[in-house]
C-alpha positions as a printed Julia matrix, in Angstrom:
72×3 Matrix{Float64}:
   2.26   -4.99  -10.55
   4.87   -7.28   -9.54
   4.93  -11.26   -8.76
   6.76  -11.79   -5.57
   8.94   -9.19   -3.48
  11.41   -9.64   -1.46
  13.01   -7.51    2.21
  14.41   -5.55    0.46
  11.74   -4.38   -1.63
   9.52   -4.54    1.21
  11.32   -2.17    3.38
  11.82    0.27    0.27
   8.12    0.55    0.28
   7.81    1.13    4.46
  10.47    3.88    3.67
   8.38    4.94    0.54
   5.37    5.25    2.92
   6.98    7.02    6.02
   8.68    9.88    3.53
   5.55   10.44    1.89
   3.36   10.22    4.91
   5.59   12.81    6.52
   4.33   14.97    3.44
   1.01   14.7     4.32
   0.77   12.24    1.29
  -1.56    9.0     1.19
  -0.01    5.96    0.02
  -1.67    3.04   -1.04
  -0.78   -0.32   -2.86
  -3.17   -1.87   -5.67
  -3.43   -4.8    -6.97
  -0.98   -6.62   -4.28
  -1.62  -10.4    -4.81
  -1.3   -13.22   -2.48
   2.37  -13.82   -2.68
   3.0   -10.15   -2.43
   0.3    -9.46    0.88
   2.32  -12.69    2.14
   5.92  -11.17    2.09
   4.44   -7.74    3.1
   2.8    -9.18    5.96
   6.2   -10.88    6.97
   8.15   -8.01    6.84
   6.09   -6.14    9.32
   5.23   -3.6     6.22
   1.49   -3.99    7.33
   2.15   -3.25   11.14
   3.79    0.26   10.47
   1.54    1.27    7.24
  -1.41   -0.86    7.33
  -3.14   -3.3     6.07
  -2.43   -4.55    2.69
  -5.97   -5.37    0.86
  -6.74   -8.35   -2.1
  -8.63   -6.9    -5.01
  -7.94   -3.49   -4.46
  -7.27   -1.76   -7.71
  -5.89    1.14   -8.86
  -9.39    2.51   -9.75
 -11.09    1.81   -6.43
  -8.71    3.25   -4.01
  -9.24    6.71   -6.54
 -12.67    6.67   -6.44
 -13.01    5.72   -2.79
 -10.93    9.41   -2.48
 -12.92   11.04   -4.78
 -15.66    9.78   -2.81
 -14.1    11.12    0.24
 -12.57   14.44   -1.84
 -16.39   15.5    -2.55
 -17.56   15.38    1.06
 -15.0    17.9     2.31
């Protein structure tokens, strides 16, 4: 969990998502406060990976898969 980020950081974690999406691997941020959504939302982060949620932890986003895991 970090305070703030910056465009840098921001586009590190676009890049982060493409390359690991082009895996066929989910990624997901937790725990993003309001700062954090803010710059992400600046960036254009949330228009080519999606939406950034508040509150989201760690935990829910793995049991939402589990959740999602058991009904395939």
């Amino acid at each position: 969990m970090v305070p703030m980020v910056d465009l840098a950081g921001a586009e590190l974690l676009a890049e982060l998502h493409a390359t690991l999406k082009a895996r066929g691997i989910e990624f997901q941020l937790a725990e993003a406060r309001g700062e954090v959504r803010e710059a992400l939302r600046r960036s254009g982060f949330t228009l080519e990976c999606g939406p950034v949620e508040a509150n989201r932890t760690v935990d829910s986003i793995l049991q939402s898969w589990k959740q999602l895991a058991s009904r395939a």
